[in-house]
C-alpha positions as CSV (number, residue, x, y, z in Angstrom):
1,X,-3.2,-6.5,12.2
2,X,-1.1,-4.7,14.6
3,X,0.9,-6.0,17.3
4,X,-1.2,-6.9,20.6
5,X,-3.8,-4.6,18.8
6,X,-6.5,-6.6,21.0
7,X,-10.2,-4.9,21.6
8,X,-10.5,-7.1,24.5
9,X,-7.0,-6.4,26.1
10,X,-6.5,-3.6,28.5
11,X,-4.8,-0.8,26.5
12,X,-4.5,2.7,27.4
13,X,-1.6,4.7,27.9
14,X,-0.6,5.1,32.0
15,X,-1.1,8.4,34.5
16,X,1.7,10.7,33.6
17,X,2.4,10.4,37.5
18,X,3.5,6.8,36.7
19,X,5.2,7.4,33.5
20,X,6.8,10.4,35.2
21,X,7.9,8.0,37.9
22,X,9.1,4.2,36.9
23,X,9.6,2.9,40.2
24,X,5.9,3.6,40.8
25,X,4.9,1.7,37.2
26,X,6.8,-0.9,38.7
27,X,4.6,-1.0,41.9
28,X,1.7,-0.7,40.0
29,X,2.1,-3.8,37.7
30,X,3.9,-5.8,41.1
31,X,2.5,-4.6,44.2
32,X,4.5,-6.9,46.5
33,X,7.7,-7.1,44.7
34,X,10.9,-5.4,45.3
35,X,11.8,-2.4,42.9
36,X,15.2,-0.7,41.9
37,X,16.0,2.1,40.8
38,X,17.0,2.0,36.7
39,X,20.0,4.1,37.4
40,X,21.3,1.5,39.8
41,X,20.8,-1.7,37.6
42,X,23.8,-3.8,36.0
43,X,23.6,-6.4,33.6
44,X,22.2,-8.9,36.0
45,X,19.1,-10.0,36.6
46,X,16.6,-7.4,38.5
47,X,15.9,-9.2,42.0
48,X,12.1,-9.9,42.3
49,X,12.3,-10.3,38.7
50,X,10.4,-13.0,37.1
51,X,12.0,-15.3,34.2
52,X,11.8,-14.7,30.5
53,X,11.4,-17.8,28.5
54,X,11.3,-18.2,24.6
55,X,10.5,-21.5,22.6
56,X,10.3,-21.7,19.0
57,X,7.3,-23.3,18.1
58,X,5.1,-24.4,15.4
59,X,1.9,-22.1,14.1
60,X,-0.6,-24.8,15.5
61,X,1.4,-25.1,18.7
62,X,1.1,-21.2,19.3
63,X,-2.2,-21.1,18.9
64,X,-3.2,-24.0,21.7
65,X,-0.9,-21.8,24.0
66,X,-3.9,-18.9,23.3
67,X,-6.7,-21.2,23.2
68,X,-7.7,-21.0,26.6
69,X,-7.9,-17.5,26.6
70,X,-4.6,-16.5,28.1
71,X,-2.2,-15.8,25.6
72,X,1.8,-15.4,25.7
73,X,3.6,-12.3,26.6
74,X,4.0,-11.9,23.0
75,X,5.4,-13.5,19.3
76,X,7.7,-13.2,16.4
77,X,5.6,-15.0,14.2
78,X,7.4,-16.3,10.2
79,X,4.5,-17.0,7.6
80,X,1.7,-16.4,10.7
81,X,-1.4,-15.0,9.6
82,X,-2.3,-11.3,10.2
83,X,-5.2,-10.9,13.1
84,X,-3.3,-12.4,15.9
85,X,-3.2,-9.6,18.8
86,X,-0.2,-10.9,20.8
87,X,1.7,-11.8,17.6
88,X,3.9,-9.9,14.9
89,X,4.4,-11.6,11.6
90,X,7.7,-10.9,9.8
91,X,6.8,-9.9,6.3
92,X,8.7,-12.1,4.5
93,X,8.1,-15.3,2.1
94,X,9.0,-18.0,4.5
95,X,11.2,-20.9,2.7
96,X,11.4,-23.3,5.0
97,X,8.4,-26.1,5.5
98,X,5.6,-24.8,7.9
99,X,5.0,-21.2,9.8
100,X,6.9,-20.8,12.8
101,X,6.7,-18.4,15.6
102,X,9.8,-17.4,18.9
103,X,7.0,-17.0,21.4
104,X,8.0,-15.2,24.8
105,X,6.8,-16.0,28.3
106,X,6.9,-14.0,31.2
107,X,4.7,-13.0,34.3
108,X,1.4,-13.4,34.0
109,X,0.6,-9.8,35.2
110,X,0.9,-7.6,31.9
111,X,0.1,-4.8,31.0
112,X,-0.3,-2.9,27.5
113,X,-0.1,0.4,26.1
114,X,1.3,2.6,23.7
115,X,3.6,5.3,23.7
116,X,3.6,7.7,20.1
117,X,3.6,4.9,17.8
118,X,4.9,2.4,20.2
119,X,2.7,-0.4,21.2
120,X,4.1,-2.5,24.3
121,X,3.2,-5.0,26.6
122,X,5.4,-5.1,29.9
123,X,5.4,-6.7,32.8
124,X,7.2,-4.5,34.8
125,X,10.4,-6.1,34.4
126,X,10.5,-6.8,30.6
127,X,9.0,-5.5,27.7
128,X,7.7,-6.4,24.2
129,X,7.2,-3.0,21.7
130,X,6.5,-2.9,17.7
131,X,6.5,-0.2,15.5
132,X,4.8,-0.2,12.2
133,X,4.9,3.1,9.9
134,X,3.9,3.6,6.4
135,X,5.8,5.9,4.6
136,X,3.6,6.9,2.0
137,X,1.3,6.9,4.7
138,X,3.4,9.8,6.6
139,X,5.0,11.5,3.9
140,X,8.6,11.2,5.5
141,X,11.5,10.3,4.3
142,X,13.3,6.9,5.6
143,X,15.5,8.9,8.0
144,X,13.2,11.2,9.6
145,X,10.8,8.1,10.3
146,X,13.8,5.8,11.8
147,X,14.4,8.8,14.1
148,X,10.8,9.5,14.8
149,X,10.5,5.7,15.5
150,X,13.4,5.5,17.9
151,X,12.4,8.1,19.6
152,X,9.0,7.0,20.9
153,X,10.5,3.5,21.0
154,X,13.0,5.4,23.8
155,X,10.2,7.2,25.2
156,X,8.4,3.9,25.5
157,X,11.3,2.4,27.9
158,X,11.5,5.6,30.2
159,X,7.8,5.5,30.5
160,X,7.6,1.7,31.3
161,X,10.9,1.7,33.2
162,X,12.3,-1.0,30.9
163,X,15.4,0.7,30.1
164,X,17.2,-1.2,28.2
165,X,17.3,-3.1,25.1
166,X,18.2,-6.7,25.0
167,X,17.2,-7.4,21.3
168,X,15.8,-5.4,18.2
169,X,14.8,-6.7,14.7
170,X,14.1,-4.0,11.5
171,X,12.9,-4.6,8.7
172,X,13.1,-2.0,5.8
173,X,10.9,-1.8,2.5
174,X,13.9,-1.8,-0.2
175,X,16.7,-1.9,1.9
176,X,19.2,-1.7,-1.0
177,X,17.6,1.3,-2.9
178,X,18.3,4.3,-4.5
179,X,16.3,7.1,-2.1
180,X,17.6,10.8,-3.2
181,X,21.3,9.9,-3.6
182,X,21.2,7.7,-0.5
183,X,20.7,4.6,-0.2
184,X,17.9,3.2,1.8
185,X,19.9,1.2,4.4
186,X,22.3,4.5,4.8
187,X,19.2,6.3,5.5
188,X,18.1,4.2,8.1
189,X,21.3,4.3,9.6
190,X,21.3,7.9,10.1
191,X,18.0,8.7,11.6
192,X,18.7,5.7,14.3
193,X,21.9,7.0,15.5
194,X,20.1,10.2,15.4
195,X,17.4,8.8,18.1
196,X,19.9,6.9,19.8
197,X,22.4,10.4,20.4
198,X,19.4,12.5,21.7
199,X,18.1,10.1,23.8
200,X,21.2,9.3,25.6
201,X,21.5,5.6,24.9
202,X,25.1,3.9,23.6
203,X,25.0,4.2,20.1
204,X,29.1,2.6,20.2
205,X,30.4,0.1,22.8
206,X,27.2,-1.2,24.7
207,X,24.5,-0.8,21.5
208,X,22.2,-3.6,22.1
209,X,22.2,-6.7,19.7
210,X,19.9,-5.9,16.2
211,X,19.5,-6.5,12.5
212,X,18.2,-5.0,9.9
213,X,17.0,-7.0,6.7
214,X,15.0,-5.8,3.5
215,X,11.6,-6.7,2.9
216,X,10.1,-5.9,-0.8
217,X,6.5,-4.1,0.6
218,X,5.2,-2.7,3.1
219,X,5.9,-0.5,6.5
220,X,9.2,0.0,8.8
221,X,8.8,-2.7,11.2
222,X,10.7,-2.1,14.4
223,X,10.1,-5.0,17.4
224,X,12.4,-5.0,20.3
225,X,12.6,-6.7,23.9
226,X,13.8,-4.2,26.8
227,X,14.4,-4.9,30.6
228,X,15.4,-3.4,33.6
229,X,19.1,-4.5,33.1
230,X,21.7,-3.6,30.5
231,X,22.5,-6.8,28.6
232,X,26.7,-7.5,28.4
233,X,28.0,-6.5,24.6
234,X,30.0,-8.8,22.5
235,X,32.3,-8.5,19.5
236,X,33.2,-10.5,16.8
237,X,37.4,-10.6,17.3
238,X,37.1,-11.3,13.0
239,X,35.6,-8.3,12.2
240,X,35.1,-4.5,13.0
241,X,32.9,-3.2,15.2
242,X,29.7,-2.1,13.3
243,X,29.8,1.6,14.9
244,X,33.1,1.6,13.9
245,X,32.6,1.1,10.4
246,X,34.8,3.9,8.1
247,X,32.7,6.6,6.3
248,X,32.4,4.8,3.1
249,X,29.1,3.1,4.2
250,X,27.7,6.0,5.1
251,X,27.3,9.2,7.1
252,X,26.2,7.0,10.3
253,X,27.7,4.1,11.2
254,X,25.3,0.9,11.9
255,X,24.0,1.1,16.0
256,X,24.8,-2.0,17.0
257,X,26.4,-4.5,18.9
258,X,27.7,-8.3,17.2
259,X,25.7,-10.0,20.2
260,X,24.2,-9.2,23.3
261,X,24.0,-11.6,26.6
262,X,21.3,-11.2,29.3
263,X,20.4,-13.2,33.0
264,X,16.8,-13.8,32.2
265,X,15.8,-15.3,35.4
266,X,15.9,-18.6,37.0
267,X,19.4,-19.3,37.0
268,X,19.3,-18.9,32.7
269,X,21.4,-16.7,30.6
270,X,20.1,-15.7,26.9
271,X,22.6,-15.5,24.1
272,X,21.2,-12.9,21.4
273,X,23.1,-12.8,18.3
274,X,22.9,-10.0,15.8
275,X,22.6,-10.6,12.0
276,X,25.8,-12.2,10.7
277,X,27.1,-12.3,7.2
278,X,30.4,-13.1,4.9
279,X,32.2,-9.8,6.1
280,X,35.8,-9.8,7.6
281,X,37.0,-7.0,9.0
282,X,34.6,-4.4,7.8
283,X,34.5,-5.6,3.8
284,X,32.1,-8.1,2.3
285,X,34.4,-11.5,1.1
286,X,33.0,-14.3,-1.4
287,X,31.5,-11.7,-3.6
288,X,28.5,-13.6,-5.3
289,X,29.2,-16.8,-4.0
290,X,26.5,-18.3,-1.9
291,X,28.5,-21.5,-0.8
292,X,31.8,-19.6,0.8
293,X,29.5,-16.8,1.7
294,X,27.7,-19.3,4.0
295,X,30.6,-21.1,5.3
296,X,32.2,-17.8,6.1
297,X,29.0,-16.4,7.8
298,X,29.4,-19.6,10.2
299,X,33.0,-19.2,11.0
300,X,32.3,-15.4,12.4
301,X,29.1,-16.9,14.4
302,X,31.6,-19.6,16.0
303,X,33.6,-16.7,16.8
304,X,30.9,-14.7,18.6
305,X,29.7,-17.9,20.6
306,X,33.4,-18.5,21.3
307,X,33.7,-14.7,22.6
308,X,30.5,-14.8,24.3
309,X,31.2,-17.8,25.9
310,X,34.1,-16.2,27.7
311,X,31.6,-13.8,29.4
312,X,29.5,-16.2,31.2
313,X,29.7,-19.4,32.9
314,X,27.1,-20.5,30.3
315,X,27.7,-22.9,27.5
316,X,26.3,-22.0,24.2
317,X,27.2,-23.9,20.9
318,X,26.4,-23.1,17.0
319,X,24.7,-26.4,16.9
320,X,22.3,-25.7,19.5
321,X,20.6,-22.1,18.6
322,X,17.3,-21.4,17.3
323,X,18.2,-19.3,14.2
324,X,16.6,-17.5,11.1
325,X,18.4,-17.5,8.1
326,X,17.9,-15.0,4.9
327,X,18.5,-15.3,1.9
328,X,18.4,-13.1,-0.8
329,X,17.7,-15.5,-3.4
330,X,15.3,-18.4,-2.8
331,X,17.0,-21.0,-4.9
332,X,20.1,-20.4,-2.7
333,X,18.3,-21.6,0.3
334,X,19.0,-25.1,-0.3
335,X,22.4,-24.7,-0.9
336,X,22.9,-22.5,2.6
337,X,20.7,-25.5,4.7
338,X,23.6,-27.8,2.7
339,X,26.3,-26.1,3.9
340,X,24.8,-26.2,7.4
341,X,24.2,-29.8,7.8
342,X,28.0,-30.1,6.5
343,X,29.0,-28.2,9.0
344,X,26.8,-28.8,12.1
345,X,25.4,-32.7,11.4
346,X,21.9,-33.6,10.1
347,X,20.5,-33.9,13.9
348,X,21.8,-30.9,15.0
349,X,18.9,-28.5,16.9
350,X,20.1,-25.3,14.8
351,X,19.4,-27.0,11.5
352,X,16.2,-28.9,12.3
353,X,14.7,-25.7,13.9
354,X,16.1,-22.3,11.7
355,X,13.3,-20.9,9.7
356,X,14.2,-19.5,6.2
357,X,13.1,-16.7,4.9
358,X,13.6,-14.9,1.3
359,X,14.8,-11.1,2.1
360,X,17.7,-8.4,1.1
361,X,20.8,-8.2,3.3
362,X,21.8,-4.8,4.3
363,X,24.4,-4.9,1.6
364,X,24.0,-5.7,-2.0
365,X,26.7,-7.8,-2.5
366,X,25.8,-10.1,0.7
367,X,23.7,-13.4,-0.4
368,X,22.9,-14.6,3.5
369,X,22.3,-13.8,6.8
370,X,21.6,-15.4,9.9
371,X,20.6,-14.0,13.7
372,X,20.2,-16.3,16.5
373,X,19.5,-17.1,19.9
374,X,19.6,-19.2,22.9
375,X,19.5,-20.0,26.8
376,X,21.3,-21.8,28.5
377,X,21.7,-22.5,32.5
378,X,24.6,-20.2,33.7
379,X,25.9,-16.5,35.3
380,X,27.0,-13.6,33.6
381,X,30.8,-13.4,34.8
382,X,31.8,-10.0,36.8
């Protein structure tokens, strides 16, 4: 089932007037509240803006938050049925012990729409989107749908006046395969940083946080969070920065940034960490071994939360994230939650809450991966 693909939800695509206009979308999801131009925004919170809140919750748990006929701003559902309007299921065999879903709250004044093959909720200040496209389906190749996908996906944040992306997640049928001489991944590569040139967004420094992870059927599944304020970049100081990556892995470097950190409202700053492997510098180390793969995968996220960290007054800490780790094996996974609860404690929140999932890393010769996120009470700094 699509995402937020609800019969009974207002969906419809908004007077060109509006779209043309976001200041005017803006007044007509929040007729009393304050507006800004998008031009004029910085990485802080919009005022007027109401929070963003995300909880990682069990399948049962989300569905009571829906029962009464209201249901979240939207999901990231992991093993979650199909059929749920306001929630995307990752298709991926989950590892870990029950279904799990990151389920985001906002105002309670949403609207949704859809934009090419965008489909979006918003509440004026933030944003939910998927995309979903078959490739058989649309006879293109893997590039020329990435670019057609980003490019609605752009035209989506114009149109809603969300300009900016916080957070996306991709996942690619066959990430690692062979497709005309290319592989896959590379292909993907391309036809993003293709959208992300025309459209005029930061494909280098300032890319939002993303990852991109391998799935073995279906469609290209794009979902992303956007708001009316750029989030602040961060770097891993132990390795390269991804659009900076030498020719060798392709024609286009990856479009993204190591982490991203956003004010989300009510005096709360969100940590969004990109996937993060066993690469140092720009090459893959611990070729085929899933142990010091892991360990090294944790060293360069302590390194991102360490330069994070120095960007806002904020506290985050590796043993307090809400995380999803893949693996490309399943028989690994036990060894990866090993080397976690060696390295974190067997009460830490990371551990007792990260969701595993079985799925192919960007690169062949990478054996884990793990994204994250938090909030935490604190300011962005400058």
């Amino acid at each position: 089932m699509p995402f937020w693909d609800n019969p009974g939800a207002e969906r419809r695509t908004l007077p060109g007037s509006l779209l043309r206009q976001p200041s005017r979308l803006h007044e007509h999801f929040f007729h009393h509240a304050r507006t800004r131009r998008t031009d004029q925004v910085t990485a802080r919170e919009p005022l007027g803006a109401p929070p963003l809140r995300v909880e990682r919750l069990s399948l049962s748990d989300s569905l009571a938050l829906a029962a009464g006929g209201s249901p979240p701003f939207g999901a990231l559902g992991y093993g979650t049925p199909d059929g749920l309007a306001w929630m995307s299921t990752v298709n991926a065999r989950v590892l870990s012990s029950s279904a799990m879903a990151d389920v985001w709250h906002a105002s309670e004044h949403i609207e949704s729409g859809t934009t090419g093959v965008v489909r979006w909720r918003c509440d004026g200040h933030w944003m939910l989107g998927a995309i979903d496209l078959d490739e058989s389906a649309e006879k293109q190749g893997l590039a020329a749908l990435s670019q057609r996908a980003y490019h609605d996906l752009f035209e989506s944040l114009e149109q809603t006046g969300c300009a900016h992306l916080l957070r996306i997640w991709n996942y690619l049928p066959q990430i690692n395969g062979d497709g005309g001489g290319l592989e896959r991944y590379r292909q993907f590569n391309l036809g993003r940083q293709e959208a992300f040139v025309e459209a005029g967004q930061a494909a280098f420094e300032g890319a939002p946080a993303a990852c991109a992870l391998g799935i073995h059927q279906g469609a290209l599944c794009i979902r992303f969070l956007a708001g009316r304020s750029a989030p602040v970049p961060v770097e891993n100081p132990r390795q390269v920065s991804a659009y900076h990556y030498p020719k060798t892995y392709g024609p286009r470097a990856p479009t993204f940034s190591r982490a991203a950190l956003a004010e989300i409202g009510g005096g709360d700053v969100a940590l969004f960490i990109s996937g993060t492997a066993s690469i140092v510098g720009h090459e893959t180390v611990h070729e085929g071994e899933i142990l010091a793969q892991t360990e090294e995968t944790l060293r360069n996220l302590r390194a991102v939360i360490a330069a994070a960290n120095e960007r806002t007054t904020a506290r985050f800490d590796l043993a307090a994230l809400d995380c999803v780790v893949y693996v490309r094996n399943a028989a690994d996974a036990s060894v990866v939650r090993q080397v976690m609860q060696e390295s974190l404690g067997p009460t830490a929140h990371t551990l007792g809450h990260a969701v595993f999932l079985e799925a192919d890393i960007c690169r062949q010769d990478l054996l884990v991966e793990i994204e994250a996120h938090a909030v935490a009470r604190g300011a962005l700094r400058g």
